[in-house]
C-alpha positions in Angstrom: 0.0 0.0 0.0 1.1 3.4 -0.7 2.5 5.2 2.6 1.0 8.4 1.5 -2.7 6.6 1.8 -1.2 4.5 4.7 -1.1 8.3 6.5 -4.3 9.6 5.2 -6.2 6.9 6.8 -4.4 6.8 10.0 -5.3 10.5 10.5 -9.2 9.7 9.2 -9.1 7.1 12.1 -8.2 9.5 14.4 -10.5 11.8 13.4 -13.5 9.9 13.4 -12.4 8.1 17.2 -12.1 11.7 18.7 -15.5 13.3 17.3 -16.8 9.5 19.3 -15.0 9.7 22.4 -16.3 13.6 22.2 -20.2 12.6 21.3 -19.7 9.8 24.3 -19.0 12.3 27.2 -21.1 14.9 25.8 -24.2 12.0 25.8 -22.9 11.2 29.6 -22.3 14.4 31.2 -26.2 15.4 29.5 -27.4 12.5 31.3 -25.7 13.0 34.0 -27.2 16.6 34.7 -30.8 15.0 34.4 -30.0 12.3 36.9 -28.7 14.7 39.2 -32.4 17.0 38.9 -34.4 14.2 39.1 -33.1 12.5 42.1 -32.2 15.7 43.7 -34.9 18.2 43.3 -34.9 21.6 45.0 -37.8 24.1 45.9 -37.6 27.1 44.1 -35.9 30.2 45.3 -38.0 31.7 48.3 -40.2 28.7 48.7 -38.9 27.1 51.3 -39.0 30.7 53.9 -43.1 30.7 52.5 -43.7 27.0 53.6 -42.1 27.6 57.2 -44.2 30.3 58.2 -47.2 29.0 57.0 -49.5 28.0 59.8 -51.8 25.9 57.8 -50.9 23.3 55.2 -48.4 23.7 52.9 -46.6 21.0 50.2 -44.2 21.2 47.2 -44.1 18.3 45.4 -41.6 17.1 42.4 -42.6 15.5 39.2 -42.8 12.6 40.9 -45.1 13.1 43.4 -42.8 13.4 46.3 -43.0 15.7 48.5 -40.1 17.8 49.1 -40.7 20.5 51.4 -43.9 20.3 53.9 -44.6 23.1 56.6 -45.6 21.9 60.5 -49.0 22.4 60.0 -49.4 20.4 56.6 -47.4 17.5 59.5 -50.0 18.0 61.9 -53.1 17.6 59.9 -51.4 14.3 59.1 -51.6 15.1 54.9 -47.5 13.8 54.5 -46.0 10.6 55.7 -42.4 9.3 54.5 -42.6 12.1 51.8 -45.6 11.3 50.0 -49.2 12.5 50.4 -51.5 10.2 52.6 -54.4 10.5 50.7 -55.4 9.7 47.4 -57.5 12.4 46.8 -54.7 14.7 47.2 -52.9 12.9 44.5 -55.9 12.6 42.4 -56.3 16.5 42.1 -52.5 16.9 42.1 -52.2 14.7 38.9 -55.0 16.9 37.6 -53.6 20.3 37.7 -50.5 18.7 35.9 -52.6 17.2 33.0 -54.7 20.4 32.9 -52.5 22.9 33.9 -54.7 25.2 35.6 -55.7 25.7 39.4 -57.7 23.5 41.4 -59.6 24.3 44.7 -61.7 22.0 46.4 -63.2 21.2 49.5 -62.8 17.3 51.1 -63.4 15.4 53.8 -60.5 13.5 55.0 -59.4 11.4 57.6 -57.0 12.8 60.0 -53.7 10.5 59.4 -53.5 6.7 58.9 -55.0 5.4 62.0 -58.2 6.9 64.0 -61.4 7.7 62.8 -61.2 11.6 63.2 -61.9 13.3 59.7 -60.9 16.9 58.6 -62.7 19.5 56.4 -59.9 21.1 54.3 -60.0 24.0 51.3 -57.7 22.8 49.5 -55.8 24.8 46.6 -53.6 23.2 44.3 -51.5 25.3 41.6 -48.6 24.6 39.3 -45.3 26.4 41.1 -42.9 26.6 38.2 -42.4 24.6 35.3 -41.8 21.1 37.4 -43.4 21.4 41.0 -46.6 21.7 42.3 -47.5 23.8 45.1 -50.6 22.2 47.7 -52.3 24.7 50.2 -54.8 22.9 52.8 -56.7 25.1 55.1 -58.4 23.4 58.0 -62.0 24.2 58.1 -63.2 21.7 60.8 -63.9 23.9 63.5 -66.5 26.2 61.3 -68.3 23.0 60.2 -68.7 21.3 63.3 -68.7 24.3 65.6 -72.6 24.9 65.4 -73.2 21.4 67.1 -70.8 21.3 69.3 -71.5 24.1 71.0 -75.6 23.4 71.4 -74.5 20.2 72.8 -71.5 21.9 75.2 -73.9 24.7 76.3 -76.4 22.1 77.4 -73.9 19.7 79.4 -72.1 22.3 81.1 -75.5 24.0 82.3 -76.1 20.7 83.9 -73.1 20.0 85.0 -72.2 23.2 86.7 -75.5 23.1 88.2 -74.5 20.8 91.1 -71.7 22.0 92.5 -73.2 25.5 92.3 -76.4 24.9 93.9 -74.0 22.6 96.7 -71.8 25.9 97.6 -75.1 27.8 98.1 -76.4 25.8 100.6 -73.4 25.2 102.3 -73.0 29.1 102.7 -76.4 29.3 104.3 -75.6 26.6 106.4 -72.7 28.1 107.5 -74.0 31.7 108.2 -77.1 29.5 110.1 -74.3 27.6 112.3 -71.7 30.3 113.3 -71.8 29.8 116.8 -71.2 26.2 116.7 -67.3 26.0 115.8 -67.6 21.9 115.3 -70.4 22.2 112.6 -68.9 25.6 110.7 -65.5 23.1 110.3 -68.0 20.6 108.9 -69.6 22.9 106.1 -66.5 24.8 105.6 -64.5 21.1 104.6 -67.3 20.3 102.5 -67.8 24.0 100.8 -63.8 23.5 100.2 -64.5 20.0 98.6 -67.2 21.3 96.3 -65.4 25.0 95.3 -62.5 21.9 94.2 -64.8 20.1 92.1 -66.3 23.0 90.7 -62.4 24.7 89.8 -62.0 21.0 88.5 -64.7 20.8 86.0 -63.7 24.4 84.9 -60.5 23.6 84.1 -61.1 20.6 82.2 -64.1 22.3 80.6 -61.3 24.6 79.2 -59.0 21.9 78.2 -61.5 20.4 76.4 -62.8 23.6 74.5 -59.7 24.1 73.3 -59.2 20.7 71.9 -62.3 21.4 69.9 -60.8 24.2 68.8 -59.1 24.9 65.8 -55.6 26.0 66.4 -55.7 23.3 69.3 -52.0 21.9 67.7 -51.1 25.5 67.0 -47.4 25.0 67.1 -46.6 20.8 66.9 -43.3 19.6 67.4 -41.4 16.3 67.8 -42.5 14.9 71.7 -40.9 12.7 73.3 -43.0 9.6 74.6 -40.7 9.1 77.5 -41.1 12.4 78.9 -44.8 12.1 78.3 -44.7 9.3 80.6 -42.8 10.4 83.2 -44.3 13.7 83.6 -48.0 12.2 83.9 -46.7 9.4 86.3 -45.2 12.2 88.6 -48.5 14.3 88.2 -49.9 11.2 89.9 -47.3 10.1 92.7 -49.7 11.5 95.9 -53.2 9.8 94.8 -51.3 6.4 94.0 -49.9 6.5 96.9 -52.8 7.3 99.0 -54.3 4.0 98.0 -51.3 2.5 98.0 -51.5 1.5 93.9 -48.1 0.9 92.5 -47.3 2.2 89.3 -45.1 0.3 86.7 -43.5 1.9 83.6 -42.0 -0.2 80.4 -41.7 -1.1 77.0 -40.1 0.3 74.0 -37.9 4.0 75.2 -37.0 6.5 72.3 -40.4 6.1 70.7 -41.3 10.2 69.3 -44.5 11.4 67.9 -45.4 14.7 65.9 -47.9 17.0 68.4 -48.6 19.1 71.5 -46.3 17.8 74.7 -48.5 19.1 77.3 -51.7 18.0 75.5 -50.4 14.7 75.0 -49.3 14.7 79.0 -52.6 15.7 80.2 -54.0 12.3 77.9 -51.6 10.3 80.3 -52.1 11.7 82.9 -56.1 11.1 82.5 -55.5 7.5 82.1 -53.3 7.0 84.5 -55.7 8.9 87.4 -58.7 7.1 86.5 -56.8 3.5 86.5 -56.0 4.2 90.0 -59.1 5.9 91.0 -60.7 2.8 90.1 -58.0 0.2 91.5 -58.0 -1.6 94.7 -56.1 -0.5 97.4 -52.7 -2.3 97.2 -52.8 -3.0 93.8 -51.2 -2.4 90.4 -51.1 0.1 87.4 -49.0 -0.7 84.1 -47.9 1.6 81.9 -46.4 0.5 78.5 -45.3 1.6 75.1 -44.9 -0.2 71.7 -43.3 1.4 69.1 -43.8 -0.7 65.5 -44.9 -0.3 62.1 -44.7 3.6 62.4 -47.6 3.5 65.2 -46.5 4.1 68.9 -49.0 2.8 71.7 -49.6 4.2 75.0 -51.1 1.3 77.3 -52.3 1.9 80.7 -53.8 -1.0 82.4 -55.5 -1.5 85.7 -56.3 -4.4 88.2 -60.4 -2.7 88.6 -63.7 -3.0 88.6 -63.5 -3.4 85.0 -66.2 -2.0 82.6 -69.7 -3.3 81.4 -69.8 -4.5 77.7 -72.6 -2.0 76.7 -70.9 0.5 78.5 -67.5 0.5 76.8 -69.0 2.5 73.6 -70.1 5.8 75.8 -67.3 6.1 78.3 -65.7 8.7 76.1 -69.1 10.8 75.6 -68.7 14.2 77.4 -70.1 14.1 81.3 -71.0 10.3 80.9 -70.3 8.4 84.0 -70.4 4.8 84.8 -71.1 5.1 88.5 -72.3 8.6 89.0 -72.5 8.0 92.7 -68.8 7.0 93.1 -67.8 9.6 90.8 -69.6 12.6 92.7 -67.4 11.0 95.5 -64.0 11.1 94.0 -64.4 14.2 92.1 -65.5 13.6 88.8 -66.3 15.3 86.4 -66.8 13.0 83.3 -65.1 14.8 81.1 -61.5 13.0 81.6 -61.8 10.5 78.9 -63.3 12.7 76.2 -60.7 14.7 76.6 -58.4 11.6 76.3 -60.1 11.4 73.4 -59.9 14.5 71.7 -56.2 14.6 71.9 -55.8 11.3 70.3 -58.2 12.5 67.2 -56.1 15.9 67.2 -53.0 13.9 66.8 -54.0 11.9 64.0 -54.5 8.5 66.4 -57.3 6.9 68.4 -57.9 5.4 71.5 -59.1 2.1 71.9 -60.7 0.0 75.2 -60.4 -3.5 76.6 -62.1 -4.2 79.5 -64.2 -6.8 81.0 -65.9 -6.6 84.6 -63.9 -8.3 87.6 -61.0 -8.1 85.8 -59.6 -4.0 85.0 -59.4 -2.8 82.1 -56.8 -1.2 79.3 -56.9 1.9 77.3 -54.3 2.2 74.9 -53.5 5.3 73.0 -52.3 5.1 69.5 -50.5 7.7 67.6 -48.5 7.7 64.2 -44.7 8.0 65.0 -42.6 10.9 64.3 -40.4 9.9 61.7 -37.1 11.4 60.1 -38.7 13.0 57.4 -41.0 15.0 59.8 -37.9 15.7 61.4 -36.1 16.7 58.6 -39.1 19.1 57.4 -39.3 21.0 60.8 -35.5 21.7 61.0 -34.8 19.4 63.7 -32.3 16.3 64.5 -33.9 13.0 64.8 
């Protein structure tokens, strides 16, 4: 062969293998950029400082439906878990405004989180944020819808409620202005006006707790709790009545376990259970107090060795003012309102509570919540 073409093809080789190598990385480093923005998304520019200081729901999500930046309050109406949306009417409309393109708003009623059987009333507005997100805004509108009920039916329990105790401190007044020259009977009315005034500042207070549960902004600012300090703080709370009836109480089960909510809320639940467990205990006997943490639910068990609770009773014991014994609870205290309170701050964490019981034999009420995990965490700025 002649060297001249020898050279010419050599240098057409060359050519040819360089313009490949060159069309190779090209290809790679294009892909490469793509990869990199689909696996890691970011919210637009000023975004993320709108979604923190929203106080109702607010969710970005990426092409792919996850969600990538969620504010508290989008947490606390239980809408995101493991950065997706919960519900599938959420999706629904989201998948929606992408095919469409324009703005959706919609009113739904939803449950509140995975477990329970709470529901929400949200407005919910969903809008295109850019070329490749999707911006979801959920305003909670449960107190407006059920507020007209609730209160007929609070206004007419408290008037009967309050009633006693007031109509008791009235007549114990007179009695003592009748018996002021008999020092051993003025102690006697004066104990008892103290024990009523007690009962009455007690069914205030909880009528207060209560009201605010109902309420809408009763999770106002949620944060990661911490279960164990939930149970120590309510067993502390009651130390003096256990033992005055000498009850022993028994803490266990799975430590660490966090949930997303109200700390002092979730303490006055505990505390509830735990009270009425040893209100209705034997002297000298026992009151358990456990937590299981699996599948992304954390349970809050408190068991007692009692008089245990009547089959067809176990449905109303967390109606407001409904008492099983009314005569024993007048006795203790009571005001019937401690388990609907229990209650409501299960249902305003997204979670339930649930009741075994069976007469001679105590009973077990075990609250169940859905666990804090590192993407709520993440979300909220916090370390988990």
């Amino acid at each position: 062969m002649d060297p001249a073409w020898l050279v010419l093809a050599s240098i057409a080789f060359g050519i040819l293998l360089g313009a490949g190598v060159v069309l190779i990385v090209t290809i790679a480093a294009r892909r490469g950029r793509r990869a990199v923005a689909v696996v890691s998304p970011s919210v637009p520019d000023g975004v993320d400082q709108v979604i923190d200081a929203l106080e109702s729901g607010g969710i970005v999500l990426d092409p792919s439906n996850n969600v990538i930046k969620s504010s508290p309050g989008a947490l606390a109406l239980g809408l995101v878990w493991n950065n997706a949306l919960v519900h599938p009417e959420l999706v629904a409309i989201v998948d929606d405004v992408r095919r469409y393109g324009d703005p959706i708003v919609r009113e739904l009623e939803l449950p509140r989180g995975r477990i329970g059987d709470a529901n929400i009333f949200l407005l919910v507005r969903v809008a295109r944020l850019g070329a490749r997100y999707v911006l979801l805004l959920a305003e909670d509108r449960t107190e407006s819808v059920k507020l007209d009920a609730v209160r007929r039916d609070f206004i007419a329990n408290i008037s009967h409620e309050l009633k006693t105790p007031i109509g008791a401190v009235s007549l114990l007044a007179e009695a003592l202005q009748a018996a002021a020259k008999e020092p051993e009977q003025v102690k006697r009315f004066a104990k008892r006006l103290t024990k009523e005034s007690d009962r009455l500042a007690r069914i205030t207070q909880e009528i207060i707790e209560l009201s605010r549960l109902q309420a809408a902004d009763a999770l106002a600012r949620p944060a990661t709790v911490e279960i164990d300090h939930v149970i120590a703080a309510a067993i502390d709370q009651n130390r003096v009545a256990a033992e005055a009836r000498n009850v022993t109480m028994a803490s266990g089960g799975d430590a660490g376990a966090e949930v997303f909510g109200d700390d002092a809320l979730l303490v006055v639940a505990v505390h509830n259970l735990i009270n009425n467990a040893i209100i209705y205990s034997p002297k000298g006997s026992r009151v358990g107090i456990g937590v299981s943490n699996s599948g992304g639910i954390v349970e809050i068990a408190v068991t007692d060795q009692g008089i245990g609770i009547a089959a067809d009773e176990q449905d109303r014991v967390f109606e407001r003012f409904y008492r099983i014994d009314p005569a024993r609870s007048r006795h203790t205290g009571g005001s019937g309102l401690g388990l609907s309170i229990v209650k409501h701050v299960a249902q305003n964490h997204g979670g339930d509570v649930r009741l075994w019981s069976q007469p001679g034999y105590g009973s077990t009420f075990t609250i169940r919540l859905p666990e804090a995990t590192h993407a709520t965490a993440d979300s909220l700025g916090e370390s988990a």
